[in-house]
N, C-alpha and C positions, 0 to 999 in steps of 0.2 A: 504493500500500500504506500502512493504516496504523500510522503507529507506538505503541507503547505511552508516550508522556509527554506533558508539558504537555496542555490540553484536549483534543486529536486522540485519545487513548487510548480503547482498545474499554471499551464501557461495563460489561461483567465488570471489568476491571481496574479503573476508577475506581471502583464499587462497593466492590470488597474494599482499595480506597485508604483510601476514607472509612468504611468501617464497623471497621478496625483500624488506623487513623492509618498516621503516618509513622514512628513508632517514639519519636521525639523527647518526646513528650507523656509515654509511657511513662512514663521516666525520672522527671518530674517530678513525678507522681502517686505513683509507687514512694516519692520523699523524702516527700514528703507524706504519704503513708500510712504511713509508719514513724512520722513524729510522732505523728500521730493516733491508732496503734495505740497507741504508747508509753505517751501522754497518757492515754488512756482506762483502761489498765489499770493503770497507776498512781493513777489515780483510784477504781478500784473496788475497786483491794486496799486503797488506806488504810480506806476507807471500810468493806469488809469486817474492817478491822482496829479500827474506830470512830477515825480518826485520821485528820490531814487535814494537806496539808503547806502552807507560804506563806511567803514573804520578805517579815523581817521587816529595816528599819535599825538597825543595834544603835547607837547612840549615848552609853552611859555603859558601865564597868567594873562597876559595881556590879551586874548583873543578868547577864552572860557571860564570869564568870570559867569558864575550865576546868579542872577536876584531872587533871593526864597523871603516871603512874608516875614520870617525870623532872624535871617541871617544872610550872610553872603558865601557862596560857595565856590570853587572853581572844578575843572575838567581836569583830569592826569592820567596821563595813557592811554592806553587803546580805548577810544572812545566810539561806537557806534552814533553815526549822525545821517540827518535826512537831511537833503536838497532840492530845491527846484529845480526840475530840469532846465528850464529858462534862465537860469541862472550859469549854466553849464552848456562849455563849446561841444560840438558835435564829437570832437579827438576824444573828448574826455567821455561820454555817455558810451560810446563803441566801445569803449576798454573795459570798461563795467559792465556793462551787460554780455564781454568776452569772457569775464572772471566770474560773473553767476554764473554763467549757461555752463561752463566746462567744470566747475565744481559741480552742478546738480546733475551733470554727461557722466562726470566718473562717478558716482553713488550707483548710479543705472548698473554703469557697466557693470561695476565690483559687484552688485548687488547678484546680478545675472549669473555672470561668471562665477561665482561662490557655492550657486545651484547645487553643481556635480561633486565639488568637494563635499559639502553637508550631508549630500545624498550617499558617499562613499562611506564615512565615516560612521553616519548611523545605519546602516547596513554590516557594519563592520568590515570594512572591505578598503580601509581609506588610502591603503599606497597603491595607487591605480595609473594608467598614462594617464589616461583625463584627468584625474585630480591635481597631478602635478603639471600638466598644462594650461590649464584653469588659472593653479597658485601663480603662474606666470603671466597668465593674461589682468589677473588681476594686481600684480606688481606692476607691469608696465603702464596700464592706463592709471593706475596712481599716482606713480613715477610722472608721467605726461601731463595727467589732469593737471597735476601739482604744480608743476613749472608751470605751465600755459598759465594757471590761477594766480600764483605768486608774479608773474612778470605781468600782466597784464594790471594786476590790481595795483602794484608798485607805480605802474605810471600812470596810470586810472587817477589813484590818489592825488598823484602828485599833479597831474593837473588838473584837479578839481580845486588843490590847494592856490594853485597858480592861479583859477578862473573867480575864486573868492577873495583872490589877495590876502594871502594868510598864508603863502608859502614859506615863509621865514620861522614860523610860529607851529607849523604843524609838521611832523612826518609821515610818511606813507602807512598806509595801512596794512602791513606786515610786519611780523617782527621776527628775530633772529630765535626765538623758542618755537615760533610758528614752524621755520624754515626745518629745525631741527628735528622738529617732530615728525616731520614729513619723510625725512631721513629715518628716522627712527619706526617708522611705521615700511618704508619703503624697505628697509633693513629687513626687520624681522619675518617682512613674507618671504625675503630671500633665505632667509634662515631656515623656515618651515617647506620650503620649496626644497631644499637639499638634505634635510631630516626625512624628505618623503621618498627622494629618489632614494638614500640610502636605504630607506626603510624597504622601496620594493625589490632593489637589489638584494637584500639579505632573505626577503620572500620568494625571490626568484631559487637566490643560489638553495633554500630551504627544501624548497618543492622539486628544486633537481637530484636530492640526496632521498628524498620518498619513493 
């Protein structure tokens, strides 16, 4: 008699396996998609508002003082701020809407691409070609998004900074832990990406000694 798991499962079952996952994948899509949804419509409402949002470095007092009912406050560091887009040269609106769209591009991707590794692993099966193809595709579009996000935004900022006249007084909106992290993240898929290949090589050389 056959049983329903591991490869021996009647082929109905492994069908409705793979064509609604394991449930695991789910999940990860669902956060992803909430960003994505988030991101987008945030996006379309500033923009239906002619307004566009971006963090900005606040680095003097002179240009983020606040006036609160009780007191007087100022802005310090990576500050999120909204702009009219009337306010802002055309150079400047292209760069920003090139650094959301490829940030909310690579989620997609990664999101997608992560599918078959999730699906390997709770099947128990995770050192697969696909899964270590996958850990690579989704390194590179990270890798890519990242750069494309970080240079784009860097000049974005910087002449948004230029078009408010406040170039002197602000820096870009990136910072140097940003960048790092990006490294650090771009890092450790590479890590898990060569953890996997060695891992199916020792399942290879395994299954050739059975």
């Amino acid at each position: 008699m056959i049983q329903g798991n591991g490869k021996n499962e009647p082929p109905a079952e492994a069908a409705k396996r793979k064509a609604f996952g394991t449930g695991y994948e789910l999940w990860v899509g669902l956060a992803i998609a909430f960003y994505v949804i988030y991101a987008v419509t945030e996006l379309v409402i500033d923009l239906a508002h002619a307004k566009i949002s971006l963090p900005l470095e606040f680095e003097s007092d002179s240009v983020a003082a606040l006036d609160f009912p009780g007191g007087v406050a100022t802005l310090s560091g990576l500050t999120q701020i909204t702009v009219s887009t009337s306010d802002l040269g055309v150079d400047s609106m292209v760069l920003l809407l090139i650094a959301k769209i490829a940030l909310i591009l690579t989620f997609i991707v990664a999101a997608v691409a992560s599918v078959p590794v999730i699906r390997d692993i709770a099947d128990g099966d995770p050192f697969t070609g696909r899964s270590i193809k996958a850990l690579g595709v989704i390194e590179g579009f990270i890798a890519c998004g990242g750069l494309v996000y970080f240079g784009a935004m860097v000049l974005g900022s910087n002449m948004v900074s230029r078009d408010l006249a406040i170039a002197d007084e602000v820096g870009p909106g990136v910072t140097t832990v940003q960048a790092f992290l990006l490294l650090g993240v771009v890092g450790g898929l590479e890590l898990l990406r060569r953890c996997f290949k060695s891992g199916q090589k020792a399942q290879d050389e395994l299954e050739g000694l059975v």
